[in-house]
N, CA and C of each residue as an Amber inpcrd file, in Angstrom:
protein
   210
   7.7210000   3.6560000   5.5300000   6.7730000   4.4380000   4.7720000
   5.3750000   4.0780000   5.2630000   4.2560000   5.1420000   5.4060000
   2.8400000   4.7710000   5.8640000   1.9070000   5.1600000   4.7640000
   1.5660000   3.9600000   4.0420000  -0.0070000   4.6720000   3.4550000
  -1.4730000   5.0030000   4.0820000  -2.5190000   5.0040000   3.9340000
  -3.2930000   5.5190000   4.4530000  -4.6370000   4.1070000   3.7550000
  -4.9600000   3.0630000   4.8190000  -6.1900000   1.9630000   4.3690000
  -7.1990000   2.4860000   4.4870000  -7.3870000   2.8620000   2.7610000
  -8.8290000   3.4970000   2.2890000 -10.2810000   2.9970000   3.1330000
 -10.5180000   1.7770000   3.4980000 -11.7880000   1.8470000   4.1550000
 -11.8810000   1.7280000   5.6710000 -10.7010000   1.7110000   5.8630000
 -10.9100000   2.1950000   7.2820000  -9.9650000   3.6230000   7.7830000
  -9.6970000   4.1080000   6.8440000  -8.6390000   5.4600000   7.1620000
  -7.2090000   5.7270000   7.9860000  -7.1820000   4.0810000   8.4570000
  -6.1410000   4.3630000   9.4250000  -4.2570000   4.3520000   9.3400000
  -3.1940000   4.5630000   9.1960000  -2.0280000   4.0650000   8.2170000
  -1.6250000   3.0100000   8.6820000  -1.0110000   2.5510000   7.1460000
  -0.4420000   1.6290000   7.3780000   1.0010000   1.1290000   6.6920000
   1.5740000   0.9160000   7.7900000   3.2950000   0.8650000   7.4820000
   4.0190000  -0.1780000   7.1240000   4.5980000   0.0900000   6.0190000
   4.8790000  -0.4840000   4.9290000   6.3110000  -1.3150000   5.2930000
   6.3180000  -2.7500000   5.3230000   7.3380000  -3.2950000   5.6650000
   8.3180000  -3.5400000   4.9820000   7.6400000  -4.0070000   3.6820000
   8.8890000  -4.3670000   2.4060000   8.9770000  -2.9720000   1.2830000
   9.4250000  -2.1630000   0.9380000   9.3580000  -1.2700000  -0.3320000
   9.5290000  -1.5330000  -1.3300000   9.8030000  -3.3790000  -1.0550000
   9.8690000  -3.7010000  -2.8980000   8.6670000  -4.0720000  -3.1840000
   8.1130000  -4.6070000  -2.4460000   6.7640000  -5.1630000  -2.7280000
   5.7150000  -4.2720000  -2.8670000   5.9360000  -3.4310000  -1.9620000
   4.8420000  -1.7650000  -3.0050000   5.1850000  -1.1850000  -4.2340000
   6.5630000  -1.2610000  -4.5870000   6.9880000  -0.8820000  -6.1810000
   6.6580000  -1.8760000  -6.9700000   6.6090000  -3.2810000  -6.6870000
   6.2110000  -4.3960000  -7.7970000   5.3020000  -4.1030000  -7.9890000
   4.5460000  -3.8360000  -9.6030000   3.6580000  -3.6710000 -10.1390000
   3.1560000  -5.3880000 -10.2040000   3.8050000  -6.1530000  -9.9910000
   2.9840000  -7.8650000 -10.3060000   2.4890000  -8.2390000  -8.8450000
   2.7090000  -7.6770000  -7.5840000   2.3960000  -7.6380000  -6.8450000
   0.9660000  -7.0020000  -6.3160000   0.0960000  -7.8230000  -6.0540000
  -1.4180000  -7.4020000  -5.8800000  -1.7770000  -6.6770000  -4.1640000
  -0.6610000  -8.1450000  -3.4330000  -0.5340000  -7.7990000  -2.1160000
   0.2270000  -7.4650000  -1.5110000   0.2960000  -6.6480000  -0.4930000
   1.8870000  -6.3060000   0.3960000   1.5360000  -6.7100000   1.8480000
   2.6950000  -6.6310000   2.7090000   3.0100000  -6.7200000   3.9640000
   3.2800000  -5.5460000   4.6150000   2.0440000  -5.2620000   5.7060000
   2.3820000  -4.1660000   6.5460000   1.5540000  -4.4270000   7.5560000
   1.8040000  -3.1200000   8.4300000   0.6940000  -3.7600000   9.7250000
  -0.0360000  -2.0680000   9.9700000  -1.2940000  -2.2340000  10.7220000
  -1.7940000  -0.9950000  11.2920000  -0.5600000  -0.5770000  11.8820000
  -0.6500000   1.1950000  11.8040000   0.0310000   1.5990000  12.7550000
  -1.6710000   2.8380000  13.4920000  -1.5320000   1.5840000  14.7430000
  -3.1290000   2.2650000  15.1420000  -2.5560000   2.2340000  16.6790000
  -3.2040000   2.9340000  17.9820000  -2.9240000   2.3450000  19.2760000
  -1.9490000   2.4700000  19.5510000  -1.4870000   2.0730000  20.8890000
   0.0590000   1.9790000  21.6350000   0.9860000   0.8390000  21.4800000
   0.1810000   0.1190000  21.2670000   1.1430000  -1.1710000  20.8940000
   1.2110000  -1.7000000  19.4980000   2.6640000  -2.1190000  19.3960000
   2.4830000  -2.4150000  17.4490000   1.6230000  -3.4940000  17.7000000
   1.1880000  -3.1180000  16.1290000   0.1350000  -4.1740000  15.6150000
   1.1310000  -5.1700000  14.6600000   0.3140000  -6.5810000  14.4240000
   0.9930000  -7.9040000  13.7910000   0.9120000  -7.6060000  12.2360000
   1.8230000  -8.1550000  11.3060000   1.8050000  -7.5260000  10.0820000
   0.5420000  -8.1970000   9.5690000   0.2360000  -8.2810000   8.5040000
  -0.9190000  -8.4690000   7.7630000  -0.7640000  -8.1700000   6.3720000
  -1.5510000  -8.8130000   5.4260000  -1.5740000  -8.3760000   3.9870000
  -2.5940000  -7.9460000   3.8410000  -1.7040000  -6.2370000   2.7310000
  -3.3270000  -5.6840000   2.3300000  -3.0850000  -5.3830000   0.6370000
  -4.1040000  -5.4950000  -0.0150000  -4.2730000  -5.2110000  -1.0860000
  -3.7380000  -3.9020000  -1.6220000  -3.0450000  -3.3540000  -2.6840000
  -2.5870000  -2.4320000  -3.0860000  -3.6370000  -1.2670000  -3.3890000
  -4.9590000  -2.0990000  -3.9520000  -6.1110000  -1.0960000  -4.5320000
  -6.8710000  -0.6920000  -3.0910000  -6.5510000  -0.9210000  -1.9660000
  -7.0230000  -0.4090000  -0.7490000  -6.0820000   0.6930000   0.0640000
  -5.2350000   1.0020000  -0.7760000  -4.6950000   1.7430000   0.0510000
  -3.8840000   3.3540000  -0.7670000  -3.7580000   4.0790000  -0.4210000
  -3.6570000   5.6890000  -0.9630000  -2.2030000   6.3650000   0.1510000
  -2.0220000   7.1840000  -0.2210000  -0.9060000   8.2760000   0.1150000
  -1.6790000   8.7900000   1.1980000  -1.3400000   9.0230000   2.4530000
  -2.0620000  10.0400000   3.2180000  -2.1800000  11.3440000   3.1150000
  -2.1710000  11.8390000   2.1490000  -2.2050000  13.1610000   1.2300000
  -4.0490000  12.9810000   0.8560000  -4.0490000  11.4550000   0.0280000
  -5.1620000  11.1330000  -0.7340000  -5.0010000  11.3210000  -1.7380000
  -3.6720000  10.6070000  -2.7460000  -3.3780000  10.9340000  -3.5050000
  -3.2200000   9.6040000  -3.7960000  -3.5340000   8.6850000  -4.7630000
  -3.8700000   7.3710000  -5.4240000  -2.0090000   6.7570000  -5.7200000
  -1.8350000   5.3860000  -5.3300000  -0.4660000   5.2090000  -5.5340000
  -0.0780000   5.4220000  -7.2370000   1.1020000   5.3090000  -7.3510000
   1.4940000   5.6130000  -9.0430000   0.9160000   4.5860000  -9.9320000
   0.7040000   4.1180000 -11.4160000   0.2210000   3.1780000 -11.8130000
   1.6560000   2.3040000 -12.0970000   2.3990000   2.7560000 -12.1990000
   3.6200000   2.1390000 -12.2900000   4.2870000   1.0720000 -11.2420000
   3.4390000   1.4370000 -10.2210000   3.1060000   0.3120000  -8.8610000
   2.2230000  -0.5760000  -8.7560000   1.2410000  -0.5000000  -9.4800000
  -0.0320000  -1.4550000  -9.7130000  -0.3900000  -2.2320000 -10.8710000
   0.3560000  -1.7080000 -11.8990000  -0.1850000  -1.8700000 -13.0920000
   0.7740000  -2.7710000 -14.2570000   1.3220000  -3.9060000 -13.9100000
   2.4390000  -4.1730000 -14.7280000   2.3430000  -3.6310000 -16.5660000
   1.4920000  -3.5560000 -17.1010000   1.1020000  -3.5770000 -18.4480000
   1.2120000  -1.6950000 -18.2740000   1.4030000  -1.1240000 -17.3620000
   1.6630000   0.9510000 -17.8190000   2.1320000   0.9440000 -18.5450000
   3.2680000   0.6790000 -19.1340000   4.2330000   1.1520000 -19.9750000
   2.9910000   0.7520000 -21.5790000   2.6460000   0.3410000 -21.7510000
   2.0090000  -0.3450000 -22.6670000   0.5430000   0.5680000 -22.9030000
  -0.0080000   1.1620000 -22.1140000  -1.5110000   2.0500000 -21.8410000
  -0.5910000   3.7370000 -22.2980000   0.3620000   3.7800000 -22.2180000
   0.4150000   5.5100000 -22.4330000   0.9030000   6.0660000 -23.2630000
């Protein structure tokens, strides 16, 4: 899966899919997918990064306490 790193625009591909669904999870593991050669994974913050649509991830991914706000 590739989201899209809000301040620099470029995607980025998502290594673990549990760790983007954990809402207790702040950070994930992925790497640029920029250039010809893969890039090294890296952690990026959840609130930095969007759908390449530009469509904000679910709160149900970020937010452990959702169920509790609606």
């Amino acid at each position: 899966m590739y989201l899209k790193h809000k301040p620099s625009s470029d995607l980025v591909e998502i290594l673990d899919i549990k760790e983007l669904v954990d809402p207790c999870r702040e950070n994930i593991t992925g790497r640029f997918h920029v250039g010809e050669e893969m890039q090294e994974p890296a952690s990026f913050q959840k609130a930095n990064l969007i759908f390449p649509s530009g469509e904000a991830l679910p709160q149900c991914w970020i937010d452990p306490d959702y169920k509790q706000k609606v």
